[in-house]
N, C-alpha and C positions, 0 to 999 in steps of 0.2 A: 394492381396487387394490393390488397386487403394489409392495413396500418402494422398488424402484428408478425407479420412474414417478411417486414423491410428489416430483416436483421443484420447490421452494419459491421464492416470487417472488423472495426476498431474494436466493438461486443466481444466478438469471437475469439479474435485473438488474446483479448483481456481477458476473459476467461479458460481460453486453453493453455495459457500459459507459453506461449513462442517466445524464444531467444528475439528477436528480430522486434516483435513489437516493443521490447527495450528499450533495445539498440535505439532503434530511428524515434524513437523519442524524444533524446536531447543528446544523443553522444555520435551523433556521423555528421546530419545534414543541415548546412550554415541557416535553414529556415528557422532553427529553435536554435540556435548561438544564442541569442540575447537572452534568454530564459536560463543560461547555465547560473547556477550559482559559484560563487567565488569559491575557490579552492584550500584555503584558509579561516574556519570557521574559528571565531575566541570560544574556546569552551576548554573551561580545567577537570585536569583529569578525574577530578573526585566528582566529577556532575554529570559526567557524560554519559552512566547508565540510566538515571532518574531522570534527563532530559532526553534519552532514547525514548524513552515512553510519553514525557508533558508535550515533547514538541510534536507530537502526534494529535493531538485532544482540542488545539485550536486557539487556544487561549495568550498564544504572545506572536505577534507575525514573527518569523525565520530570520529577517533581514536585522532584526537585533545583533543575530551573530556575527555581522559582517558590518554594521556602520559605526564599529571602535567604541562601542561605551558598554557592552554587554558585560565585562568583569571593572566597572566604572560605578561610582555613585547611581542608585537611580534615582530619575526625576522625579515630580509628582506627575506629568502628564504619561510619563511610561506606569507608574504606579495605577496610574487612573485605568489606563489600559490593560494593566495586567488584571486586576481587580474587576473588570467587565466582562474581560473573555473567561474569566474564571467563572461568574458567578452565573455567566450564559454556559456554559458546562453543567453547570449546577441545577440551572432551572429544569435541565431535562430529566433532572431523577424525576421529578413528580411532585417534587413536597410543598405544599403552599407557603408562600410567603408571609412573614410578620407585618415586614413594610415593605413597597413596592420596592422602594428603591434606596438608595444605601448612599452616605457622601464617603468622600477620603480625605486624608490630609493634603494638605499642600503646601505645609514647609517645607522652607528651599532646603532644609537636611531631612532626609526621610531614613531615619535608624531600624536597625535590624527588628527593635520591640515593635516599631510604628508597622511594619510588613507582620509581623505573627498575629498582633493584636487586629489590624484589619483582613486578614485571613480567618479569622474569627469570628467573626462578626458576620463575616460570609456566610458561613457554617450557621452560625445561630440563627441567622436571621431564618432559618426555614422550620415549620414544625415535623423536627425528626423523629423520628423510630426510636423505641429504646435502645434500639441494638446500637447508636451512635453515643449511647451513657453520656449526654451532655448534661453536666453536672451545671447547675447555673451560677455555685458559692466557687465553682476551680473557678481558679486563674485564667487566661486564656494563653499562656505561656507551660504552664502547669497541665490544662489538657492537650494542645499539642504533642508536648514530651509524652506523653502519656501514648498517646495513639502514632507515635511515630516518626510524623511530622517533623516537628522539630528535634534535631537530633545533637545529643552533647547537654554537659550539664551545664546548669544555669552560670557557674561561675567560667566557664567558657566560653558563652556562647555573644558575650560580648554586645551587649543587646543597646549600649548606648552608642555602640560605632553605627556609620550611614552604610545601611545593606547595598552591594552591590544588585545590578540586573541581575545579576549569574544567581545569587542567593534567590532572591525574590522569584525568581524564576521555578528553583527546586521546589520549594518551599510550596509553590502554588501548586504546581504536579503533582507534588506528593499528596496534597489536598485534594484532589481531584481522585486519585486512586483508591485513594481509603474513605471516600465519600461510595463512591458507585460499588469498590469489595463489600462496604457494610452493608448498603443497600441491595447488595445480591444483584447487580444489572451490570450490563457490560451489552458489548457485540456479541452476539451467541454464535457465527461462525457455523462452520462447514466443516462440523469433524468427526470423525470415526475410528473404534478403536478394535485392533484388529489383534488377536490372540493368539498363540499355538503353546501348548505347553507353558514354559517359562518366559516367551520371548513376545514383545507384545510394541505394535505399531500405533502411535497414534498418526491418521490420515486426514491432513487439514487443506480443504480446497484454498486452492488462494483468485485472488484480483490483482493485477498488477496493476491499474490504477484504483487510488483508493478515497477517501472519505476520514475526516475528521470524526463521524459518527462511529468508525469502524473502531476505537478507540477511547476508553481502554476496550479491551475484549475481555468477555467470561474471564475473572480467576481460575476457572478450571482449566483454559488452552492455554493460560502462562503456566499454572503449577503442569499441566501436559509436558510444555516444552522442560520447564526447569528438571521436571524429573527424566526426561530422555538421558540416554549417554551421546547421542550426536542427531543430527540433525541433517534429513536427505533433501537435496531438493533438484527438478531437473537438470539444472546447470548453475554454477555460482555466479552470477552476474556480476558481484564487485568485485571479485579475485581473479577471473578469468582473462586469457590472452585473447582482445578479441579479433585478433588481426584477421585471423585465419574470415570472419565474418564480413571483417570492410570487404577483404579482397573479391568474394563470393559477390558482391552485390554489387563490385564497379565493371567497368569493360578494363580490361588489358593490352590491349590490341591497337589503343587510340583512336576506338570509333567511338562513337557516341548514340544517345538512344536515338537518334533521329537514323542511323543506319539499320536498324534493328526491327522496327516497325514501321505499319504502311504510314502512308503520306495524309490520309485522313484521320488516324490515331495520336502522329503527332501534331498537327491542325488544334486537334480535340485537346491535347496537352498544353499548348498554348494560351488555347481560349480558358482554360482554369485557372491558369498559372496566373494568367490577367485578374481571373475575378478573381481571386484571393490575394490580388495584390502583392505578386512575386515577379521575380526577374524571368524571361523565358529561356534563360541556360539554365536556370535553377539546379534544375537534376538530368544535365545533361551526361554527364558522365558515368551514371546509373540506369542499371536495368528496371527492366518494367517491375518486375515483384519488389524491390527496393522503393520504387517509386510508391507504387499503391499503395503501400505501408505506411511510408511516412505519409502522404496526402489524408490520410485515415487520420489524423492526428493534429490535424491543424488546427481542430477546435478549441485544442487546449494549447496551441503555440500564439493563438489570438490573446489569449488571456496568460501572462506568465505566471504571474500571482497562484491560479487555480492548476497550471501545471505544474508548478513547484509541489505545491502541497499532492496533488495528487501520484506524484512521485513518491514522494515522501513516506506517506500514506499507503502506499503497496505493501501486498501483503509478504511477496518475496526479500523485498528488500526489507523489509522492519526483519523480519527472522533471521536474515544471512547476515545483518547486521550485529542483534544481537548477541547469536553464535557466537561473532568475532568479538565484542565484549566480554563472553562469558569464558572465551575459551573453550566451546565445545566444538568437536570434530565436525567439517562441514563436505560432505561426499555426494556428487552427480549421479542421476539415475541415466542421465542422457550426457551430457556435455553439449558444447558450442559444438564441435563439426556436424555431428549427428543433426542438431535443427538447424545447422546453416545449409548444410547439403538438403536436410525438408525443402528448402524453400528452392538453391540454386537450382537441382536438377528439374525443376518444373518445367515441361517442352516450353522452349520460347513463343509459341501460339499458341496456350495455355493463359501465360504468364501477359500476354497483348491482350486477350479474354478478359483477363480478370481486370489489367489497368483499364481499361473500359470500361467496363462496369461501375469501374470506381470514379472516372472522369464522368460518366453520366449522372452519378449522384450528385456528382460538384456541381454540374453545370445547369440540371435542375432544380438544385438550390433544395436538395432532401438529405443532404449526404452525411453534412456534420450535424446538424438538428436531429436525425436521428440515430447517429452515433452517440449522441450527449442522452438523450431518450433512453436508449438501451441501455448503456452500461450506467445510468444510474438506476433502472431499475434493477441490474442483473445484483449494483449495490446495496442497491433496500434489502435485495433475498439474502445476502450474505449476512447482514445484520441483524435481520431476522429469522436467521438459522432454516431459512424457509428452502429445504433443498426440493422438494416437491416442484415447488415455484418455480425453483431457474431451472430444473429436470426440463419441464414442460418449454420454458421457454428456449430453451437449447434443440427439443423434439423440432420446434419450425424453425430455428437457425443453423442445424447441421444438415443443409438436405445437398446443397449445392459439392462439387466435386474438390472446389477449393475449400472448404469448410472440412471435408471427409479424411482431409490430408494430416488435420489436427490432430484427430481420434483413431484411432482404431489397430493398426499395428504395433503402434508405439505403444498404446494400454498393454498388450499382451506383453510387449518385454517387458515394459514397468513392473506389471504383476511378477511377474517370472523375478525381475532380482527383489520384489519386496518377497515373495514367497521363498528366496533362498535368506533373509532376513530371520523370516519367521522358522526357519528351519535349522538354522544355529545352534552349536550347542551351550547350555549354561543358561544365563538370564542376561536376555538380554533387551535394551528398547529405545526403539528408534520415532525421532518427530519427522516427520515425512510431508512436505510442504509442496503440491504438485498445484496446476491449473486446476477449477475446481469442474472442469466439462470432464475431467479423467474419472471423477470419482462419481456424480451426477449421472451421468448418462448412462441410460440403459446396456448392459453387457459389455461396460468397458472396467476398472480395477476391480470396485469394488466388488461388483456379479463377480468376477473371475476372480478374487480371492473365497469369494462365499463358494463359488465351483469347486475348488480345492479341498475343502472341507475345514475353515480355516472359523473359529468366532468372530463373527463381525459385530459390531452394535454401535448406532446413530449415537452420537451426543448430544444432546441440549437438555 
């Protein structure tokens, strides 16, 4: 089979958006336990929209929130950290450098000024655009305020106490945001804005797993979203009950998959379970379509680190997240039974078909290599606003029966309640955050809003 037609279920799913590829993620099967992060992150309330957005971008690892010093003095060797992943943020706008490389302090108290003043200096060190109006007689305390940044006045802001992580933290985000908004660059995304009358959709493909790069995105698909009155997306992944989902994906009956399939199928489950260095009851208790799912995912349960962030980094989650920050109304086009039934009602020798397939990847050693292949290309396209690109690449990955299961009936109700969206009365306007194979792929939403007779037009 020719390199560009091995398209990997992990791709597909990641880009059509399934309830399931979620799920078996990191919230069912004890193979990614160790990868859950703690359920108590330090974050205070006044930081957790501005580090909704910094802890996306790359620049401080996660696990600060969780090893008790993150609203604690910062170090100089955290300072040095933050300072690197910042200014590697940075390099990607383009701007040449002054001097290659930048020192920091390292007194054992590192005060609020000592974090503004070397955020600064970040910033300066590159030769900006005017549009950045770096004044070189301000202050570097003085431009901050100025642009954002630092926020409060001087006689508050208390600049000879020792900055916590939590500060140092905002402070570097915020720099990060208003470096790439003035620079006009971001993620350009996967978005379309769809019309009728007064009432007007923005349609933004998403990834569920995601990329640091993806981050920030255009100004124009946050001002999209901030100006929505609510926010659709096929099911709410953090507020949903998922029971009704475990239950769909285990047996009941107290047989197990070895009852279920022939005797050379589970042989074949064995011998992967081996190479990937798992138990062989692993997923004894689950059905074949559960299984395959998660197996599809083990590339990123090897590395926890890269599945964390690529969680993280999803495009579902960062928006359902924010919603709940913002208080904006969050409503299902689909819901949890709707794609849990997708998957359960698949004939049981279907669902043997397909775990095959996916044991055959494992066990010739193509499986996860080219699921890592795929969905970072399918991530370069989303970045690069390149819907052409993943169109195309979707053309050779939807050919198969379990691929077709993703697309096509569910398009046409989607359309159908976005089109009674756009048919409201008054003004109204909705962010609509689906898989982006719905909106990409030929004759599925968006053809079928344009059929309607509805304005459609690409963003970027």
């Amino acid at each position: 089979m020719p390199e560009q037609k091995r398209w990997s279920k992990l791709t597909r799913w990641a880009t059509a958006g399934m309830l399931s590829f979620s799920i078996l993620l990191g919230n069912v099967f004890p193979v990614h336990a160790e990868t859950a992060a703690p359920a108590a992150p330090q974050i205070s309330q006044w930081s957790v929209k501005t580090l909704h957005e910094g802890e996306k971008y790359g620049i401080y690892p996660i696990n600060w929130y969780y090893d008790g010093s993150f609203q604690k003095a910062i170090t100089p060797d955290k300072l040095k950290t933050l300072m690197e992943g910042t200014a590697t943020k940075l390099d990607k706008l383009g701007f040449k450098k002054k001097v290659a490389s930048l020192s920091f302090p390292t007194d054992k108290v590192i005060t609020r000024e000592t974090v503004i003043t070397s955020l600064h200096k970040l910033l300066a060190n590159y030769e900006l655009p005017k549009a950045f109006d770096m004044d070189a007689d301000m202050e570097p305390i003085d431009y901050l305020q100025k642009k954002g940044i630092v926020k409060g006045t001087k006689a508050g802001l208390e600049l000879d106490k020792p900055s916590t992580v939590e500060h140092a933290a905002v402070m570097a985000s915020r720099l990060v945001e208003f470096a790439y908004d003035v620079a006009g660059v971001g993620a350009e995304g996967l978005m379309w804005k769809v019309t009728n009358d007064k009432n007007t959709l923005y349609l933004l493909g998403s990834v569920h797993l995601g990329l640091t790069d993806m981050y920030p995105m255009q100004k124009s698909i946050r001002e999209a979203f901030d100006a929505s009155d609510n926010l659709w997306v096929e099911l709410d992944m953090l507020n949903g009950d998922m029971s009704y989902f475990n239950e769909k994906m285990q047996y009941s009956d107290g047989t197990t998959i070895k009852d279920h399939v022939s005797k050379e199928t589970y042989e074949k489950l064995q011998k992967a379970l081996t190479k990937l260095d798992l138990q062989g009851n692993a997923f004894d208790g689950f059905k074949p379509f559960a299984i395959s799912t998660s197996l599809s995912t083990l590339g990123y349960a090897q590395n926890p680190e890269a599945y964390q962030m690529a969680m993280l980094t999803g495009i579902d989650n960062y928006f359902i997240t924010k919603a709940m920050l913002t208080g904006k109304p969050i409503h299902e086009l689909e819901g949890i039974k709707l794609q849990a039934d997708l998957f359960a009602n698949v004939p049981p020798a279907q669902q043997e078909k397909e775990l095959n397939a996916m044991l055959d990847s494992i066990l010739t050693g193509n499986g996860i290599k080219e699921s890592e292949e795929s969905l970072k290309k399918m991530q370069l396209d989303w970045i690069e606003g390149d819907a052409e690109g993943l169109a195309k690449l979707l053309e050779i990955g939807f050919e198969d029966e379990a691929s077709k299961r993703l697309i096509g009936e569910r398009d046409k109700n989607m359309a159908l309640k976005l089109a009674k969206l756009l048919e409201k009365e008054g003004e109204n306007t909705s962010f609509v955050v689906v898989g982006a194979a719905h909106y990409v792929t030929k004759g599925m939403v968006v053809d079928l809003l344009k059929e309607k007779g509805y304005t459609v037009q690409y963003l970027q």
